[in-house]
C-alpha positions in Angstrom: -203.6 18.9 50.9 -203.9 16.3 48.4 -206.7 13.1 48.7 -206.6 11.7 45.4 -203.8 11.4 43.4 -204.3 10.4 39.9 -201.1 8.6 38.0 -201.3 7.4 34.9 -198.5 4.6 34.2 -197.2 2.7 31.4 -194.2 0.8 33.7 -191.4 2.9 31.8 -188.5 3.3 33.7 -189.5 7.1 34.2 -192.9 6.2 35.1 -191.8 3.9 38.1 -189.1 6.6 39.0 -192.2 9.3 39.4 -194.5 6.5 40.9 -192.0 6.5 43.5 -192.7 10.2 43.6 -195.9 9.9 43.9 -195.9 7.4 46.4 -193.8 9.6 48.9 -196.4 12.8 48.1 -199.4 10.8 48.9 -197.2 8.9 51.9 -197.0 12.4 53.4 -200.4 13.5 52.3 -202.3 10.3 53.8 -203.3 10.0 50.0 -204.5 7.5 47.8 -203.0 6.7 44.9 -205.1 5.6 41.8 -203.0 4.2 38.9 -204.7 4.5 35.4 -203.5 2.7 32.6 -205.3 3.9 29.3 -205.5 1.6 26.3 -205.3 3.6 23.4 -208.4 3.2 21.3 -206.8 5.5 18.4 -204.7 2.4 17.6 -205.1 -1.1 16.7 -204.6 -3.3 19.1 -208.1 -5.9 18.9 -206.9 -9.8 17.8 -209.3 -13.0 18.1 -207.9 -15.6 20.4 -210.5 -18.8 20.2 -212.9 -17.1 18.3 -212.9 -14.0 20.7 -211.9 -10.6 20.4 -209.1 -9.5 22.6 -207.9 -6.1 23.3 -204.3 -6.8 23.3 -203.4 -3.1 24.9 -206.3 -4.0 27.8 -204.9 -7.0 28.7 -201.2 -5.7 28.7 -202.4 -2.7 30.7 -203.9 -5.0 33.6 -200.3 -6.5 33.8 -198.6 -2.9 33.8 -201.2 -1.7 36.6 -200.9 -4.6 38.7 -196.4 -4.0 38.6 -197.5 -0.6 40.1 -199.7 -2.1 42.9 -196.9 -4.2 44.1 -194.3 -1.3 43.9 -197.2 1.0 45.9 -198.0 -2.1 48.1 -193.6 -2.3 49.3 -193.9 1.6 50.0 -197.1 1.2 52.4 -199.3 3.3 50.2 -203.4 2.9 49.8 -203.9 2.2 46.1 -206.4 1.3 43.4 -205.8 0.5 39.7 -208.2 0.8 36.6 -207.7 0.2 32.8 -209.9 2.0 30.6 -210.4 2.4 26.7 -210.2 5.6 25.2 -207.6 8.7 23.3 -205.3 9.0 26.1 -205.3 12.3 26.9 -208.4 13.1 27.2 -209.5 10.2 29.1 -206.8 11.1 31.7 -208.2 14.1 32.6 -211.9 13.0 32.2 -211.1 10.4 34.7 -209.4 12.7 36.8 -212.7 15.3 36.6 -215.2 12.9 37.1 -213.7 10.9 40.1 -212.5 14.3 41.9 -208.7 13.9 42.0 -206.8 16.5 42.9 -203.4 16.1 41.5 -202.1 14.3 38.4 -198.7 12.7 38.3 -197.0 11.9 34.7 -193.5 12.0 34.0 -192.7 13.8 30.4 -191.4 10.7 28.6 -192.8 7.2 28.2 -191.2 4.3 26.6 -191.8 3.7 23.2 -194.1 1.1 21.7 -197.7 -0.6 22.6 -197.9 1.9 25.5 -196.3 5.0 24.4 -199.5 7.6 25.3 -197.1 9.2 27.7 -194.6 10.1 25.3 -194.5 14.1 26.0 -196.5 15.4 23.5 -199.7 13.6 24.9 -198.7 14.7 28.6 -198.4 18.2 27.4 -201.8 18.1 25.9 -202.9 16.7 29.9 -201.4 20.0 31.3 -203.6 22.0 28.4 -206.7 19.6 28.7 -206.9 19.1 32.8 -208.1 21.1 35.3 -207.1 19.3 37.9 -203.3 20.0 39.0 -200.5 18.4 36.9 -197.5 17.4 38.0 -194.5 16.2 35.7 -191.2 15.3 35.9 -188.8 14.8 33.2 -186.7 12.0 34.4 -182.7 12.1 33.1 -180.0 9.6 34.3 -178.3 12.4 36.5 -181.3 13.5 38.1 -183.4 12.9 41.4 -186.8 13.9 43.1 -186.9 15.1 46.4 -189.6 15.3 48.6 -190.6 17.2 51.0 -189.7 20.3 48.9 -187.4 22.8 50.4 -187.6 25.2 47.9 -190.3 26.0 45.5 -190.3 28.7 42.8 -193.8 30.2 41.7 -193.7 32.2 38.7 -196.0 35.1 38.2 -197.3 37.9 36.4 -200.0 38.9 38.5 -202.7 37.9 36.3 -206.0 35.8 37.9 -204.1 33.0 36.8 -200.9 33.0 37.8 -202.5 34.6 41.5 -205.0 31.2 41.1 -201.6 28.9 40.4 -199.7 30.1 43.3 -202.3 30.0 45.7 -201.9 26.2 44.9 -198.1 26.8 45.7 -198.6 28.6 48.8 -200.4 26.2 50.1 -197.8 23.3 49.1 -195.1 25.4 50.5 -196.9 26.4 54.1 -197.4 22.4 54.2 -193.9 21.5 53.7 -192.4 24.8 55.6 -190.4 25.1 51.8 -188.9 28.6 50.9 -191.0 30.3 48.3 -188.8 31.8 45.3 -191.3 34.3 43.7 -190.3 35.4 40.0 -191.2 37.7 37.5 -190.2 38.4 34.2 -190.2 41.1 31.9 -190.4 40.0 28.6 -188.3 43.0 27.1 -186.5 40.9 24.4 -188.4 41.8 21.5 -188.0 45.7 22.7 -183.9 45.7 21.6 -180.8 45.7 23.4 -181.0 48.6 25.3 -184.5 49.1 26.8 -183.2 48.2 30.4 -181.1 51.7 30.2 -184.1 53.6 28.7 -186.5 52.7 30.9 -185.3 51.1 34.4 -189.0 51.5 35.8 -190.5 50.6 33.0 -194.8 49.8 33.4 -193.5 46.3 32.6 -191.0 46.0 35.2 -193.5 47.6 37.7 -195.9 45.4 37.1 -193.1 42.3 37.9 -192.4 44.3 41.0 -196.0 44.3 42.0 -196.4 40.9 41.3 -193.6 39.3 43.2 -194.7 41.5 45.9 -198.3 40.4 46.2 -197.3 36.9 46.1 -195.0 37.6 49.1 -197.8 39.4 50.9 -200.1 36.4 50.3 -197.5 34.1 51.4 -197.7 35.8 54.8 -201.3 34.7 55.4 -200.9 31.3 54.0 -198.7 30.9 56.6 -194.9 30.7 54.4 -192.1 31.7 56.9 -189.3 32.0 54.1 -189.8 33.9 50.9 -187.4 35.3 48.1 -188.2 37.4 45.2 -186.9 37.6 41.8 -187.5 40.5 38.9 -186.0 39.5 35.7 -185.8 40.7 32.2 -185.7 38.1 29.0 -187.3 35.4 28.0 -189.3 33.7 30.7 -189.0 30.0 30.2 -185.0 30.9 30.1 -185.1 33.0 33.3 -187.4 30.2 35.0 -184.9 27.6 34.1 -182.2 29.8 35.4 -183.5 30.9 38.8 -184.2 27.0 39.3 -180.1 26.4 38.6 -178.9 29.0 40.6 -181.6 29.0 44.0 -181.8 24.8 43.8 -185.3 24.4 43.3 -186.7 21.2 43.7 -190.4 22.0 41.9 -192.0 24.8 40.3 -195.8 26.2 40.9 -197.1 27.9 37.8 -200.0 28.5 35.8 -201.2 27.2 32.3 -202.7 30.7 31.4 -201.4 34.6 32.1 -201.5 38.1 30.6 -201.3 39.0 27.5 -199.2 41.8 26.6 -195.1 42.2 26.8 -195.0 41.0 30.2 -197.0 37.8 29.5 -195.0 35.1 31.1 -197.2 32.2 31.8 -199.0 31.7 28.6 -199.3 28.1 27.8 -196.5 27.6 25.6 -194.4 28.9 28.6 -195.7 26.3 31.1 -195.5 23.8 28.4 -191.7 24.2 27.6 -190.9 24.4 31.6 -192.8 21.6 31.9 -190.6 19.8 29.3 -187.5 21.7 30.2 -187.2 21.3 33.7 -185.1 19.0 36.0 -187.5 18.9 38.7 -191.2 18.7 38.8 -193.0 21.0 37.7 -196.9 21.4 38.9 -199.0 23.0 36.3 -202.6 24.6 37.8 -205.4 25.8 35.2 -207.3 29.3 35.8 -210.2 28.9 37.4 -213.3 28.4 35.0 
């Protein structure tokens, strides 16, 4: 399913936790891993050394990339490394367009100093900027990443986009034989307190009916033996957060873009606070353009 796996690494103790993530994907894949360290050219970081100008970030990088090839070369995976100049963010998911990678793997925190581009906000503006797959994981003392997945929850409204993201699930899932948790969520909290007794079958709760059922019906012909479906009223990056607590998710399918309207539930900020939210990884998939 995956070929080319792009991670972008700084050596922060979360970054080698999801290298080792990203390791196991592409182990099971038959995957190559390509680790990209980015030395942030909205900074400065350029001293003379001997009369020469010396990026200090470049040379720092090639010393970070190289701790990755050795942690990569122990787990038995194919590799490559590159440093590159640039704003971070958008030369992560440049380099990921114009080298055809598939998936991108960044954990939601870096550490803080000379390389601190994966610091959350700049991953968050990767899950906007990329269209290429994104996976992150937020990495806490009491947490782990599993892999293969077992379960895998794909949220949807029923829009091109989320339909686009969890064909990107699907597939994942069929691959890994994982049970597929679809959700849906009516938005209803802006409607008052008692819209659920008013109208039980409301368009908006039809619509998350319909959508959960589709994605089930697709599921059949990708192949997904175990599927089980959710309709929810509230907020949705609450309910998604929920439904990964009580059904033990271990990663999340959903797209960057949905509907618009009061059943929206994959808009960008939505995708953006699961993505920083969650305790498992969370794989992010732009509409198609």
């Amino acid at each position: 399913m995956y070929e080319d796996i792009l991670l972008p690494f700084d050596g922060s103790d979360g970054a080698a936790t999801v290298l080792h993530h990203a390791g196991e994907i592409a182990h099971w894949a038959d995957a190559t891993v390509h680790v990209l360290f980015v030395a942030d050219t909205t900074r400065d970081s350029v001293t003379v050394i001997e009369g020469q100008p010396i990026d200090v970030l470049v040379q720092q990088g090639e010393d970070i990339v190289e701790e990755a090839a050795k942690a990569l070369r122990s787990l038995g995976n194919d590799y490559d490394t590159d440093v590159v100049q640039g704003n971070p963010a958008p030369a992560i998911t440049e380099y990921a367009e114009r080298y055809g990678h598939d998936l991108i793997v960044m954990p939601t925190h870096g550490r803080e100093g000379v390389s601190r581009y994966l610091v959350g906000s700049v991953t968050e503006k990767v899950v906007r900027l990329s269209s290429v797959p994104v996976l992150t994981a937020r990495m806490q003392p009491d947490e782990h990443l599993a892999f293969p997945y077992e379960n895998i929850l794909i949220p949807t409204d029923g829009s091109a986009g989320a339909v686009h993201a969890a064909e990107h699930g699907l597939s994942l899932a069929a691959a890994v034989d994982a049970t597929v948790h679809a959700l849906s969520v009516v938005d209803d909290t802006s409607l008052g307190l008692d819209v659920r007794s008013v109208a039980p079958e409301s368009d908006g709760e039809q619509a998350a009916i319909d959508a959960v059922d589709d994605l089930v019906s697709e599921g059949d012909r990708y192949g997904v033996r175990n599927t089980v479906t959710h309709v929810e009223h509230g907020d949705p990056a609450e309910n998604i957060l929920a439904c990964i607590d009580s059904n033990d998710i271990d990663a999340v399918v959903m797209g960057t873009i949905g509907r618009r309207g009061t059943d929206r539930i994959l808009l960008g900020s939505v995708a953006e606070k699961t993505a920083r939210s969650a305790p498992v990884p969370v794989i992010t998939v732009a509409g198609e353009s």
